[in-house]
Every structure is written in C-alpha cells, then in structure tokens.
C-alpha positions as CSV (number, residue, x, y, z in Angstrom):
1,X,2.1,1.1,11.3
2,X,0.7,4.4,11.7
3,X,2.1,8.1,11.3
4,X,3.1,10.3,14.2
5,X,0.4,11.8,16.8
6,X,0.3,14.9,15.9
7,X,-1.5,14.9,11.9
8,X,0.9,16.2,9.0
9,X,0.0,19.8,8.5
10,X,-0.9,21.4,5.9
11,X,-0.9,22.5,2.2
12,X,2.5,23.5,1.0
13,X,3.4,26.7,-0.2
14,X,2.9,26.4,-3.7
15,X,2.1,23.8,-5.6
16,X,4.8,21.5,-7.1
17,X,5.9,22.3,-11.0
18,X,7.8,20.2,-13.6
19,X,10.5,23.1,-13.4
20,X,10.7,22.1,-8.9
21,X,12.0,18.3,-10.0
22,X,15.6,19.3,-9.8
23,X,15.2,21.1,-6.6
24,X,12.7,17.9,-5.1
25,X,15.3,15.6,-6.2
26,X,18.2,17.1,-4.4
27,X,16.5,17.8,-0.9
28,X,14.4,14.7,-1.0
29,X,16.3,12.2,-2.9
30,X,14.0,9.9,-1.1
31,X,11.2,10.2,-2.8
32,X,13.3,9.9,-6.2
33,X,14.6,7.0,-4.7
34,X,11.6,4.8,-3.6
35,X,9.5,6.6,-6.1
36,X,12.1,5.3,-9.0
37,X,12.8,2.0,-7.7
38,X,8.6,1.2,-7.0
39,X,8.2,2.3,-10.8
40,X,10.5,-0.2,-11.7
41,X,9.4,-2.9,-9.8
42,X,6.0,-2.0,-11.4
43,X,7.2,-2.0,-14.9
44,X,8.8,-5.6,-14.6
45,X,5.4,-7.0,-13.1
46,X,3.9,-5.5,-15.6
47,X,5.5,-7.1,-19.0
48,X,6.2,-10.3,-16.9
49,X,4.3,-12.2,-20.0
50,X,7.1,-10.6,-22.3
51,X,10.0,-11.8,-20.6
52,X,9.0,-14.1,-17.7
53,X,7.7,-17.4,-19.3
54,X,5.1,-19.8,-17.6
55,X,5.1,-20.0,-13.6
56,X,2.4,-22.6,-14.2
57,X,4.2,-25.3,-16.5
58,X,5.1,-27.9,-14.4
59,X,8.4,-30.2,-15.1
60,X,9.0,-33.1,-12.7
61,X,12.0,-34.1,-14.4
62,X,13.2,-30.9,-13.2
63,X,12.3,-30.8,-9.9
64,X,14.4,-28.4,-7.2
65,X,17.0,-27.5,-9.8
66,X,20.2,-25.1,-9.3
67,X,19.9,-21.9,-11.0
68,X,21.0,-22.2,-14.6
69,X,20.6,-20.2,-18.2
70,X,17.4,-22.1,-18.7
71,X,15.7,-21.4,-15.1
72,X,17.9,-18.1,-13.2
73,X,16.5,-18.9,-10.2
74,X,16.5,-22.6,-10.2
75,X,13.1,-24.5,-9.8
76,X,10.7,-25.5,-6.9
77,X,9.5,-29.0,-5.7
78,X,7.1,-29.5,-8.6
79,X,9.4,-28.6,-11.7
80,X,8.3,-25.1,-11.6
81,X,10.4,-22.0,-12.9
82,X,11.0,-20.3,-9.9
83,X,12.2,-17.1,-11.9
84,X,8.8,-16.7,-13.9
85,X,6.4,-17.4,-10.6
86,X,8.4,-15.0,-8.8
87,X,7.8,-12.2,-11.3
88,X,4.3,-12.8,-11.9
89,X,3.8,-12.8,-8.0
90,X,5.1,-9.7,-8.0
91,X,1.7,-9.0,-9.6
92,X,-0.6,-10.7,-7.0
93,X,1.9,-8.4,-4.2
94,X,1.2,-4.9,-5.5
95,X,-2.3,-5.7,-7.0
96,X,-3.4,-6.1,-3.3
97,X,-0.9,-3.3,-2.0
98,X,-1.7,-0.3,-4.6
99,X,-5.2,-1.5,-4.8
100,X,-5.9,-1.6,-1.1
101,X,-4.1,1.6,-0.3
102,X,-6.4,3.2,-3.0
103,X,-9.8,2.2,-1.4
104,X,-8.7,2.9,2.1
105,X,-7.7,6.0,1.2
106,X,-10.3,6.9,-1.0
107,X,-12.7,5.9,1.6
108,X,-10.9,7.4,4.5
109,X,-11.0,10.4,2.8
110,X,-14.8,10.7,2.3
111,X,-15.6,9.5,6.2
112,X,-13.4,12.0,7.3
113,X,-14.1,14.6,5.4
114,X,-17.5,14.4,6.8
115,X,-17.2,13.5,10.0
116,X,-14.7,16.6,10.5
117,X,-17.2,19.0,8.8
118,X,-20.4,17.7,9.8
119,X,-20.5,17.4,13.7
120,X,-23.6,15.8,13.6
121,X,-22.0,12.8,11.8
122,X,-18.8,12.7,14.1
123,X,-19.8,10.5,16.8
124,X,-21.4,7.7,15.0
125,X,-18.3,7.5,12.5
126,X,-15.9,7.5,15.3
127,X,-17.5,5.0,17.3
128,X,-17.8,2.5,14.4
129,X,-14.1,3.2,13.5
130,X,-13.8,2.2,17.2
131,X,-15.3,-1.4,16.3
132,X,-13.3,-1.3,13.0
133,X,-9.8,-0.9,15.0
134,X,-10.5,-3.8,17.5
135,X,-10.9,-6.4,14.4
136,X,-7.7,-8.3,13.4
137,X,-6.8,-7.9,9.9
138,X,-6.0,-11.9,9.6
139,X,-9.2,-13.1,11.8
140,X,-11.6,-10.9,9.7
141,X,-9.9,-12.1,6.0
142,X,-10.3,-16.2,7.5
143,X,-13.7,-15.1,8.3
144,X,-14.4,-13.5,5.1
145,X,-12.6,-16.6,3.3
146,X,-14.7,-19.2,4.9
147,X,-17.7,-17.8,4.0
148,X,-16.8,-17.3,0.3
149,X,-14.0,-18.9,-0.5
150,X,-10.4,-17.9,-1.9
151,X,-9.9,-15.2,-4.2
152,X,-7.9,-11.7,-4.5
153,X,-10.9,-9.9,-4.5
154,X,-11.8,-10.6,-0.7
155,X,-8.4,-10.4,0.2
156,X,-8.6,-6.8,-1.0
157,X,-12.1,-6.5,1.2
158,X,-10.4,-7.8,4.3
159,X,-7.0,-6.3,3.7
160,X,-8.3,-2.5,2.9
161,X,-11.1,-2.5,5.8
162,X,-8.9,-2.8,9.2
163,X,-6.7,0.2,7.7
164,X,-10.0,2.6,6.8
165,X,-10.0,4.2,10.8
166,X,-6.4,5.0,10.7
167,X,-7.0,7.1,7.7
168,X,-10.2,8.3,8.7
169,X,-9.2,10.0,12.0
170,X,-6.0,11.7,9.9
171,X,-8.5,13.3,7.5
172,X,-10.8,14.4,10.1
173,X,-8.5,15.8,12.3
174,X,-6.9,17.2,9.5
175,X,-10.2,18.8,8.8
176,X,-11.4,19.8,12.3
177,X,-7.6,21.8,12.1
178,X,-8.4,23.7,8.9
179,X,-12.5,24.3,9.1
180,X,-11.7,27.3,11.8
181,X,-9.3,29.1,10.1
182,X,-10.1,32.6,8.6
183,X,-10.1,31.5,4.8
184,X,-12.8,29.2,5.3
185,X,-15.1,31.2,7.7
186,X,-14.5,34.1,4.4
187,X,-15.5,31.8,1.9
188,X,-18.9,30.7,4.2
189,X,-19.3,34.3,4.4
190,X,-18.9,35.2,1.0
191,X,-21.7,32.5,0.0
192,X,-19.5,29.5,-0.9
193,X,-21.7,25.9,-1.2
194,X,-20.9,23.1,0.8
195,X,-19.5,21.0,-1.9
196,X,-17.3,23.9,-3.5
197,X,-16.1,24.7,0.0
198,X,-14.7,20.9,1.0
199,X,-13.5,20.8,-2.9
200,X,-11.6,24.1,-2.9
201,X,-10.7,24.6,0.8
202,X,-10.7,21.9,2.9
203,X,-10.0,18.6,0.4
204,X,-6.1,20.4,-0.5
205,X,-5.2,20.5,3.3
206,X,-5.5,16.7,3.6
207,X,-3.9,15.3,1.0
208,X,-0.1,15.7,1.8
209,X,-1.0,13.8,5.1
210,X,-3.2,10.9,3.1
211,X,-0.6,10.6,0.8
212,X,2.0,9.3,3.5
213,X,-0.5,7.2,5.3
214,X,-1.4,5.8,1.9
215,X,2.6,5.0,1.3
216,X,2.5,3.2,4.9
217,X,-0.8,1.2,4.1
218,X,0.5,-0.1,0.9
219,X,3.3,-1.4,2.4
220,X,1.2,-3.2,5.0
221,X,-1.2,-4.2,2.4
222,X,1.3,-6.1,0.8
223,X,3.0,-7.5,4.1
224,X,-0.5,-8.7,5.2
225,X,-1.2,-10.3,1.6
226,X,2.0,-12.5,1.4
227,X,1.2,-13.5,5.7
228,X,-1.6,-14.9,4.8
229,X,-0.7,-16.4,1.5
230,X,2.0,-17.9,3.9
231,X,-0.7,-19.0,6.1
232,X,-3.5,-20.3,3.4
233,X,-5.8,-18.3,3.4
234,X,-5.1,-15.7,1.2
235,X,-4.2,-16.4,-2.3
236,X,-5.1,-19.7,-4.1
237,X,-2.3,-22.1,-4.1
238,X,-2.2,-22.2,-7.8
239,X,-1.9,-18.3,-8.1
240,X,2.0,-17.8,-8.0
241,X,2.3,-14.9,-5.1
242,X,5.6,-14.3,-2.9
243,X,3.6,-15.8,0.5
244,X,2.7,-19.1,-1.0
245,X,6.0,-19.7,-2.9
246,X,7.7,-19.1,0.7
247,X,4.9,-21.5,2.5
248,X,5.2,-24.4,-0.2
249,X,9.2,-24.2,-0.4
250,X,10.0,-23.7,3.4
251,X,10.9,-27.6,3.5
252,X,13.1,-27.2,0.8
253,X,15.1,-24.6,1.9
254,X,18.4,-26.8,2.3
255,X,17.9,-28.0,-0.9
256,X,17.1,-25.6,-2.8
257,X,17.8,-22.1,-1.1
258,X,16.7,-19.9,-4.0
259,X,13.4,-21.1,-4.2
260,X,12.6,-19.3,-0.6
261,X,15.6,-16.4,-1.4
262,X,13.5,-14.8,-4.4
263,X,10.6,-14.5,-3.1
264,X,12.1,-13.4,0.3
265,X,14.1,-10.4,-1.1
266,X,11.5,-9.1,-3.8
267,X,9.0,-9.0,-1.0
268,X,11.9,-7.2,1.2
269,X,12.9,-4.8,-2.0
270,X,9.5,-4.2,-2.4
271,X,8.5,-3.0,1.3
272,X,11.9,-0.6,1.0
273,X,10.5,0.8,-1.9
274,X,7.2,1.9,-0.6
275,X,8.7,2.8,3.2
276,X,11.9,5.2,1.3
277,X,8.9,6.9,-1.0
278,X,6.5,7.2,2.2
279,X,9.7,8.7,4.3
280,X,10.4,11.2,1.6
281,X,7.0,12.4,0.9
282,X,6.8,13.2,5.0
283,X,9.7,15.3,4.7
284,X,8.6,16.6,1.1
285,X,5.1,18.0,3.1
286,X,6.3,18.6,6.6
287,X,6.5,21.9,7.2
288,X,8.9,21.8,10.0
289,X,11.4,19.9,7.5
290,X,11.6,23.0,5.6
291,X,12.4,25.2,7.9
292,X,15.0,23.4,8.5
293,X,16.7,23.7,5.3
C-alpha cells in the first residue's frame, strides 16, 4: 500500500492545541475513531498478564473445547486457552507493527531528508532504494531467517527494510517541494546553519505526510508479521501470535471454529484501527480537505 502520487502537502496552518480537540473530533471523527479504538487495543495487550492468564499451560484433557466461563474462547488442539494466547498475540502483532513503522519512518526520514537537500547524495540514495523496492518483503525475512534463525527481532529487520523507499521518496520529494520556496532561500540568506535550517524549516513540512505513510506501514507491518507466522517463518511456534494460532488451528476449523475466529477478527479489528486513524490523519493534513469545509 502506498499514498497517492502526488506527496501530501504541507505544514498546516497552525499547529494543533488541546483547546482544537473538539473541533478535530467533529470534522475528523476518524482519527478519534481509529485513534481511540488502536489505544484500546493497546491497553488490553498491554495488561494481558493482569487479566489474560497463561497462553502457554497446556491441558490435554481439555483439548478443542467450546467456549465456556473457564476458557471464553474455547481451547485449541493442545489444551491451550485460546482466550489468553490470543491476547498476548496481540503483543507479538503491534510489537512488529508500531515498532517497524517507527524505524522505517525514522529512517525514511533521515535518507530523505538528505537526499532532497543534498543533490550530491540524491542519485546514489535513489538508485539503492531502487534495489530495495525490487526485494520481496517475505523472500528477504526467509533469507534473513535461515541464516539466523527465528526471532522477533529479524522479523522487525526484514519487515521495516522493504517499506524504507516508499517513505524515503515521500520525504524527499516532500523536501525538493519546500527547499525552493522564499522562507528558506531568507533563512540561507540571513545566515541560518544547515542543521537549524532542516530542523526549523524543512523537517515541519514532512511530517504530516510521514505520519500517514507511517499509519499505512504499520498496518502492513502487522499484516506481513501474522503471513509469515502463518507461513513459518516468522514467529516461533511457541510465541502465541495471531499468524501461527491461524496456521496450527486451520485443521480444526470444523471443530473448533473459535480457535481460527479470534485470531481472525483481532487481526481484522486491528488493521481497521490503523487504516480509519491513517484515513483521518490524510484528511486532518490535506489541505484540499479543508477547503472543502
């Protein structure tokens, strides 16, 4: 997924107050919305040991169980509470997600930064985001995998490098926009350093624009992560994540529909989330949606 063609413009007019809230929340109840309902979701993964029990304990006296007061969502083909693994997967999905998004767009941010300022630099940074873009995200994280192994960390690595030229090229033609305008060429004429100048003038005019792409990473981020937990070679088995709970309870699903259902529609609620907050924050920094109200 990537944004439109044409780069978001722009720094708003005025900078967003405690006291604009109201008036945010009632033209761009999106952003309330997904915001709201990704804070929740957060919240629960995060005091899933309060609440949640053991997704490890295994029960075999128990196996593929109906939902009931003592397991909600039933239990899976080894006696596991399918409840308390779903909950704690929800960990493992927006570890990857947030965390991916993060470098991708931190490191986006610097690349393109410089290659839109420094011309010199431009060439060699956009032909080896070339090179970046023709890698799979799945064929470079089984190639990562089989050299080190399993583990979240190198899902992270292989997750958050395919998405760095996407963001890149936004920030730098974000940049390239902004570095000929008349405020900038007054503040290199008035003596301004380097570093002040990208800090004060030229980092605020990307950042409504890398703050949507970031929304539309994470939600690939965590798409990506549960394929190839589906697949095997993303999370360990043993880790409870919302891929592998759907790859080791696909033969079940007759049986026991739940234990493929939970997983299914957090991952789905999830991915809504992120997509309503990354919609509303487009039309929260989109010019053109404001002249429309």
């Amino acid at each position: 997924m990537t944004l439109l063609s044409t780069p978001l413009a722009t720094v708003p007019s005025g900078r967003l107050r405690i006291s604009d809230l109201p008036r945010v929340a009632r033209r761009h109840p999106l952003v309330i919305i997904g915001g709201g309902l990704l804070a929740v979701l957060i919240l629960l993964a995060l005091a899933a040991p309060l609440y949640a029990g053991d997704p490890m304990n295994m029960d075999p006296f128990k196996r593929l169980q109906p939902p009931s007061a003592e397991m909600w969502f039933g239990s899976d083909h080894l006696g596991r509470d399918v409840f308390a693994r779903t909950v704690f997967g929800a960990r493992i999905s927006l570890l990857v997600g947030l965390t991916a998004a993060a470098g991708a767009a931190l490191g986006g941010l610097l690349i393109g930064v410089i290659a839109g300022y420094v011309r010199s630099f431009d060439n060699i940074v956009m032909r080896v985001m070339d090179g970046l873009m023709s890698i799979p995200t799945i064929l470079l994280a089984i190639a990562l995998i089989s050299l080190t192994g399993p583990g979240i960390s190198i899902l992270i690595v292989a997750i958050t490098i395919p998405q760095l030229p996407s963001i890149t090229r936004l920030v730098r033609s974000a940049v390239l926009s902004v570095r000929e305008r008349p405020y900038v060429e007054a503040a290199l004429c008035g003596g301004a350093r380097l570093p002040k100048l990208l800090w004060r003038h030229i980092l605020p005019s990307t950042i409504p624009a890398l703050m949507v792409q970031s929304a539309i990473g994470c939600a690939d981020a965590i798409l990506t992560e549960a394929g190839l937990s589906f697949l095997g070679v993303g999370v360990p088995p043993e880790i409870p994540s919302w891929g592998n709970m759907i790859a080791s309870s696909r033969l079940y699903l007759a049986i026991a529909p739940m234990t493929i259902f939970a997983p299914g529609i957090c991952l789905a609620v999830t991915i809504l989330a992120v997509n309503l907050l990354g919609d509303g924050l487009r039309d929260l920094f989109d010019p053109r949606s404001k002249r429309r109200r």
